[in-house]
N, C-alpha and C positions, 0 to 999 in steps of 0.2 A: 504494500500500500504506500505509495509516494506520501510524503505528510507536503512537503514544498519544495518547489523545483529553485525557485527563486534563492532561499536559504541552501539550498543543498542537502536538505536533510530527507533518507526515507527509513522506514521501517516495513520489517515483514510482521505477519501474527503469528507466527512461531515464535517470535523475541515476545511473549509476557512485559518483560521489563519493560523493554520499547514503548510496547502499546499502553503500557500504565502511566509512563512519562508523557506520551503525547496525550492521553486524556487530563492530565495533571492531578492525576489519584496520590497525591503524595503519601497516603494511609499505606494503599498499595504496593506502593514503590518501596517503602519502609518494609512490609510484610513481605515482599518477594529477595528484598537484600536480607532480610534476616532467616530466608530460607536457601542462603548462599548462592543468587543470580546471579548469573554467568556479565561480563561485564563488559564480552566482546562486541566486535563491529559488526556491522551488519553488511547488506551484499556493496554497500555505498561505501567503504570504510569508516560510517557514521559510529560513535562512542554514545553510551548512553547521556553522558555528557555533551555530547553535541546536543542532544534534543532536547535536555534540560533547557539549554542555553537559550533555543530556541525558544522554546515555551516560559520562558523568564521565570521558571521557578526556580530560586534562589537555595530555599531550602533543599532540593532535591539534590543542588549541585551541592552543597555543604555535605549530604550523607555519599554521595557518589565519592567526591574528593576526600572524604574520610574512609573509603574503603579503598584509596588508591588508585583510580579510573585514573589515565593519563592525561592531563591538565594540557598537555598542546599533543595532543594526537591529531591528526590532520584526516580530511576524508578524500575522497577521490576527486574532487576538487580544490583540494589544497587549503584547504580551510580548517583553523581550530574554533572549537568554542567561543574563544574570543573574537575570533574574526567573524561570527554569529552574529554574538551577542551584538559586534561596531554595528552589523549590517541591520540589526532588527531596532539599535537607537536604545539600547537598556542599560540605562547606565547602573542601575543597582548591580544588576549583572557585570557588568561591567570590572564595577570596582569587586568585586568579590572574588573576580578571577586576579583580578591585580592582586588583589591582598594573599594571593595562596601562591604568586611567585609565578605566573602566564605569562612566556614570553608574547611581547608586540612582534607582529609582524609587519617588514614590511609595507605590505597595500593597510595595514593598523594605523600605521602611523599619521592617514588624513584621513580626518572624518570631516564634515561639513556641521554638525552640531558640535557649538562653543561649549557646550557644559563639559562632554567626553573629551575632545580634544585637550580640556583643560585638565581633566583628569588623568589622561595619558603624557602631558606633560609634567604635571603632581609625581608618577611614577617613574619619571626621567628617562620616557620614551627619546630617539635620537628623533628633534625635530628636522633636522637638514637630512636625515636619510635619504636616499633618492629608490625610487622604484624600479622595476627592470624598464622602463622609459628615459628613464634618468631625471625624476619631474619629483622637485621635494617638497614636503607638504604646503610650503608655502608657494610655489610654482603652481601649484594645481589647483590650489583656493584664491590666487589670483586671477587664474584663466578663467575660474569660475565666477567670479565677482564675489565672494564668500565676504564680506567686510569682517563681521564679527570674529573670523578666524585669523584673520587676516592682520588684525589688530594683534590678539591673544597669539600667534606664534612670535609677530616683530618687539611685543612685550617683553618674550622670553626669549630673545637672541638667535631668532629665525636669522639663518644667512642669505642675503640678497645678491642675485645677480642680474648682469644684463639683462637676459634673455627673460628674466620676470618679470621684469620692469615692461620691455615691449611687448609680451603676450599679455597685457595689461589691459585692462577698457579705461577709458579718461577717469571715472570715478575711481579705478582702483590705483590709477595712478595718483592721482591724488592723497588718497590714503597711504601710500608708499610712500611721499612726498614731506608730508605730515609728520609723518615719523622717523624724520630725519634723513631717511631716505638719498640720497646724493645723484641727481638722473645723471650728472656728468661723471661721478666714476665710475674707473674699468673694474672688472672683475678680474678673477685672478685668469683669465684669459687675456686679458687686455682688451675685451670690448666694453664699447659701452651701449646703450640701447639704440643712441643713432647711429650709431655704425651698424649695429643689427639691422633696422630699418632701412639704411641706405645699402647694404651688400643684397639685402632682399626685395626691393625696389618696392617698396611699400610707402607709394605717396601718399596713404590716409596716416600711417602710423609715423611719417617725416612729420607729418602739420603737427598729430600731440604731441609728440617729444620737442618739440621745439618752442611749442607752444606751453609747455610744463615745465622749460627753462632750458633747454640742452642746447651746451655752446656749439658754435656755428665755426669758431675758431680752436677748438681745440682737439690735438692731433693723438693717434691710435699710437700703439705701440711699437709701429713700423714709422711714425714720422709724417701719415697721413693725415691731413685735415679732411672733416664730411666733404667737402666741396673735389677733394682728388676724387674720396671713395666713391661718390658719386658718380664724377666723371671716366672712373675705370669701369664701372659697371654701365658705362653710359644709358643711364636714366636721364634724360636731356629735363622729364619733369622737374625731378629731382632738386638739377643743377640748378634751373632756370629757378627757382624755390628760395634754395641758398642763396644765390646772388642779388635775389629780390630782398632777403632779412639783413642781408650787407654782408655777404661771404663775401673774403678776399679771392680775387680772382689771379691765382701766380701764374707765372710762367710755364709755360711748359703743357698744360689743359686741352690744348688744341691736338696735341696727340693721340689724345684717344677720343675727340669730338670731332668727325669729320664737319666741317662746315658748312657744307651742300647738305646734310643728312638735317642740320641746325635750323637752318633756313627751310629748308623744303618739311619742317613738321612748326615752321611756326613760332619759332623759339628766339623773336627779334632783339629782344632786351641780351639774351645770351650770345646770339650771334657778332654782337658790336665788341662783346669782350675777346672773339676768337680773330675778330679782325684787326683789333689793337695788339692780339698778341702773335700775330704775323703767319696768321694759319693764310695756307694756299689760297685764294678767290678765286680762284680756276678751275680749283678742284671739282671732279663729278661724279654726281649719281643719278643711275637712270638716265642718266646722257644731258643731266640737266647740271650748271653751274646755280652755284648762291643766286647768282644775280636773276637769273632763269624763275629758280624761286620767289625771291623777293618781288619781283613784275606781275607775280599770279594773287598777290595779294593785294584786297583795297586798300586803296589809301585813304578813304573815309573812315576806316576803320582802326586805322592805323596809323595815325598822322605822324609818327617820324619813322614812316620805310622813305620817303621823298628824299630823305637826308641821309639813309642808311644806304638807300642806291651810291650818294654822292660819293660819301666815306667808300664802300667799295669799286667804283670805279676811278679816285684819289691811290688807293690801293693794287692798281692795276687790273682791274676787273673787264676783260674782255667785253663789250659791249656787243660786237658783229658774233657772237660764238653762237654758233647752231646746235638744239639739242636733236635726238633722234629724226625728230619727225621734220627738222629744217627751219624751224622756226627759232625767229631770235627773241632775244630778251623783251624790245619794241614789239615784236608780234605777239608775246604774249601777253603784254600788258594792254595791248589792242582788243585780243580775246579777251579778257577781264573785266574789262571798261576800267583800268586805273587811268584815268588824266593826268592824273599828278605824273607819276614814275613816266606813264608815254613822254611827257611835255620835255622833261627833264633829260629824258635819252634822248630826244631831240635836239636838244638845245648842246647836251654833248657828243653832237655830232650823225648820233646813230643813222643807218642807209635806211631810210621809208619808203624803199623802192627794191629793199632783196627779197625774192622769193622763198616760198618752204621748198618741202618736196611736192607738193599738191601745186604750186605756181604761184599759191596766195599773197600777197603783198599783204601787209600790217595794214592799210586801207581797207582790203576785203573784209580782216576782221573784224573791224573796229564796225562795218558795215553790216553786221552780225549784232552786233550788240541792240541793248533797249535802249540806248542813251545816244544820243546824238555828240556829246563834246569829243571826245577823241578823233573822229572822223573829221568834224568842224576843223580841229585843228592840224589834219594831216592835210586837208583841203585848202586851208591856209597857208600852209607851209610849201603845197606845191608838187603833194602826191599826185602821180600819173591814174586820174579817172576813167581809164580808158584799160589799163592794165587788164590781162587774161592771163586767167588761171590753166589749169591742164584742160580740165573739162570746157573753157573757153567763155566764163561766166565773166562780167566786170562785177566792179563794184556795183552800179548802179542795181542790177541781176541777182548779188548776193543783198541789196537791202530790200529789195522788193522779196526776195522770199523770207527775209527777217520779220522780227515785227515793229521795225524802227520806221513809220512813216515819215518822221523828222528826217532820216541819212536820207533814203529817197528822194524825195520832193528837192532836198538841197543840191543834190547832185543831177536833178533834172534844170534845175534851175543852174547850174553852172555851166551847162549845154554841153552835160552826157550823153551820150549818143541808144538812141531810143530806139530804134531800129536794127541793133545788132544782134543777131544770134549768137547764143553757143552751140557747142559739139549735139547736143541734142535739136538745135534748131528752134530752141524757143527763144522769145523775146523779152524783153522786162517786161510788156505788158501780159503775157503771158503768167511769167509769174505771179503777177500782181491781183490778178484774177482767181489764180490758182489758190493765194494766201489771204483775200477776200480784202485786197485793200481797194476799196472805193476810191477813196481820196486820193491815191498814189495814180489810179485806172485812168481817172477820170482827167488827171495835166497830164496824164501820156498821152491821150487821146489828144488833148485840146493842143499839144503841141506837138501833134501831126501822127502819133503813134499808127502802125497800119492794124486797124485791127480786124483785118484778114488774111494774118501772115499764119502759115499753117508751120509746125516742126516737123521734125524726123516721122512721125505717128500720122501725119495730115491734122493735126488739133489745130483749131483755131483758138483763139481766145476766151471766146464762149463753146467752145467746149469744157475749157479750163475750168470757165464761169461755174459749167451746171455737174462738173466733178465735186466742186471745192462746197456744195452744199450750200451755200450762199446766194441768196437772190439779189441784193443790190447792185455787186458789178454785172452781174446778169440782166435784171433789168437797164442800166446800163449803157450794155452795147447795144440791147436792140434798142434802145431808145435812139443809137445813133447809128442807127442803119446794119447791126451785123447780121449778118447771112445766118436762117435759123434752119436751112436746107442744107449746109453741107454736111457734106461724108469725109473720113479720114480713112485711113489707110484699111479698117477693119468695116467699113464700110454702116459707121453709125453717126446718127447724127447729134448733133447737140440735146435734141430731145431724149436720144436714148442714153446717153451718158447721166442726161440726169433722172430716169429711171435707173438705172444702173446704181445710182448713188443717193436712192430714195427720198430726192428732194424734191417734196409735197410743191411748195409755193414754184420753184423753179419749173418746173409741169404743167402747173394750171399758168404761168405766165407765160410759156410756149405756146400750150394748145391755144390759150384767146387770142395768141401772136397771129394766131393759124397756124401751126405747125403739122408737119403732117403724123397723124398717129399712124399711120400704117406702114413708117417707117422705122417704128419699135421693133425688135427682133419678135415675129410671133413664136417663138419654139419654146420661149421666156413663160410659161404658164403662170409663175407666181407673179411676174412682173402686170401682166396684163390682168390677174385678178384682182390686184394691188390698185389698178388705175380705175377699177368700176367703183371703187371704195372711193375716191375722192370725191369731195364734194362739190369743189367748185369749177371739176372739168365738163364742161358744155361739149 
């Protein structure tokens, strides 16, 4: 019969004695020892002591241990009596094995109740003992937040080390603190808890230890200050951390902080210290220089990268350097929408006229963007508005499929050429159709756009139109006369593009156009059951 898994204890009913302790018949138990009961263990190597111990009957254990039962017999689980009794919280028990000479064990020597704990101290239990983890009772009542104990071992000359310190929660730290506690000395390792924190990159436990006083300047037993430890385990958090609380930044740091690595995760305040201490500016990762990095970042965001560009290219910072993909430093701060950094690589010098590997000039990008200033100011400055990429797009081309009607419009207005195709044969109005810009449609038009120029596919403009799901430029063109009868290459017309792309309004503005419906594909069943559904096709 198992009595509890949990304590360890069982008993069979062949053991009498067993089963009169687990009932707690102590008459019994009396009556069966004075008929000389065997005193053995049972299939568990449980003692009838064990189950006393369990069962908290005090007296039982007093006639057992007066008949000689072994006081630390262990069961198959490694457990004495005592180690019962810590588990089941009895302290009478407790002390009564104490008082008869029970060695502690071990996993004895932390309990989480301050009464026992104190007790086991009273009996000059070893509080610094360490477990087979190596975790001494005050290590493991700290991990646990245990205060009470926590207080009651550093009372009685608990030894403190690092690593207690940092397995700590902020309140226990505190209470460590309190009591004299020292966060900045080593232990007899030579650590201290922010070197723990910093060799383990644990930036929640950098902020309390430092926050709970741990110097920022003071060095490990090899000579290192937090700010190298850091830097050799390159936690760039970390650093950037220290140097923010006013860690000195020495010589030499940049060797294990690649600069590119600095810059490209963001770390600007750290970056200026690696450039003062004469780290490479050339240097690359991902094919990308600092300065690469630095240009992908706002500069509304960040109002002194404008200054930190200057300092690295003062530093000899390649400005023309192409990363992987052919784009320079000026192109990607084109892609970004930084004005500032653009303005600034211009003004030292940077070519607004080298292509990527795609053909794109810094113009096309900027022509990309939601924001009109960067382009204003390459347009300014005297970018080629005409430039062609691989695919043979200008600028004009790439803002019409952006959603910058601002780049657009300006660069129609500089006398962009409106009539050019690229490699696929479309036109900006084309585009502009396709990306449902009215506004941009409507001055291409009025400054002569053809809009009956067909692409590579035969699409006209309004085909584009009644793709793009949008009725405005579609209304539009045929307001200005475009062809609602042609075919393209796959032999459909404007109407059936926008069946195809089940655009309600765009359909009923065809068919009252007159359009012809029987030039819808009939094989199309759902399309045409789709079209009895509308309401407002006559």
């Amino acid at each position: 019969m198992e009595l509890n898994t949990n304590a360890g204890v069982s008993f069979s009913r062949s053991m009498a004695l067993h089963w009169a302790i687990h009932q707690g018949q102590v008459e019994s138990v009396e009556y069966l020892l004075g008929l000389g009961a065997t005193l053995r263990q049972n299939e568990k190597k449980e003692t009838p002591l064990h189950l006393a111990a369990y069962r908290g009957k005090t007296a039982v254990i007093a006639m057992l241990l007066a008949r000689g039962v072994d006081i630390n017999a262990v069961n198959s689980s490694g457990w004495s009596p005592l180690d019962i009794a810590g588990k089941q919280g009895d302290l009478d028990v407790i002390k009564l094995l104490l008082e008869k000479g029970a060695s502690v064990s071990v996993d004895m020597t932390y309990n989480s109740n301050p009464a026992i704990m104190a007790k086991l101290i009273e009996y000059g239990v070893d509080i610094n003992a360490a477990n087979s983890s190596g975790w001494s009772p005050l290590d493991i009542a700290s991990k646990q937040g245990d205060l009470d104990v926590i207080k009651l071992l550093l009372e009685n000359g608990a030894s403190i080390w690092a690593d207690t310190i940092y397995n700590s929660n902020p309140a226990v730290m505190t209470t460590l603190i309190e009591h004299g506690v020292d966060i900045n000395a080593a232990d007899p390792s030579g650590k201290r808890p922010l070197d723990i924190a910093l060799q383990r990159r644990d930036l929640d436990r950098v902020k309390i230890v430092l926050q709970k006083g741990a110097s920022i300047d003071a060095a490990d037993t090899y000579g290192r200050t937090p700010i190298e430890i850091a830097a050799r385990e390159y936690d760039l958090a970390c650093v950037d951390l220290l140097v923010e609380k006013g860690a000195v930044f020495t010589k030499g740091l940049s060797e294990y902080l690649p600069i590119c690595n600095v810059a490209r995760d963001g770390y600007f305040g750290l970056l200026k210290y690696l450039i003062d201490d004469g780290a490479d500016v050339n240097l690359r990762t991902g094919g990308k220089t600092s300065l690469h990095y630095v240009a992908k970042h706002y500069g509304n965001r960040h109002v002194f990268i404008p200054g930190l560009v200057s300092l690295l290219i003062k530093k000899g910072a390649d400005i023309e350097a192409k990363d992987n993909h052919g784009q320079t430093p000026l192109a990607i701060a084109c892609c970004y929408e930084n004005n500032a950094v653009a303005s600034l690589l211009i003004e030292k010098g940077a070519d607004f006229e080298v292509k990527d590997n795609e053909g794109k000039t810094p113009l096309a990008y900027a022509c990309f963007s939601s924001k009109d200033a960067v382009a204003r100011l390459l347009i300014e400055k005297g970018a080629d508005i005409e430039a062609k990429d691989e695919d043979g797009r200008t600028p004009l081309a790439h803002a019409c499929i952006s959603q910058n009607d601002a780049v657009a419009i300006l660069l129609i207005k500089k006398g962009a050429d409106i009539k050019v195709k690229d490699s696929k044969g479309k036109t900006p109005l084309a585009y502009a159709c396709f990306s449902r810009k009215d506004a941009v449609a409507r001055l291409l038009i009025e400054k002569g756009a053809d809009i009956e120029a067909k692409d590579n596919d035969g699409r006209t403009p309004l085909a584009n139109a009644c793709l793009s799901r949008y009725d405005a430029v579609a209304r539009l063109l045929i307001e200005k006369g475009a062809d609602i009868e042609v075919r393209d290459k796959d032999n459909r017309t404007p109407l059936a593009h926008a069946f195809r792309s089940q655009n309600q309004r765009v359909i009923s503005l065809l068919i009252n156009t007159g359009a012809n419906i029987q030039a819808v594909d009939k094989r199309d069943d759902s399309l045409w059951r789709w079209l009895r559904n509308i309401k407002d096709v006559r």
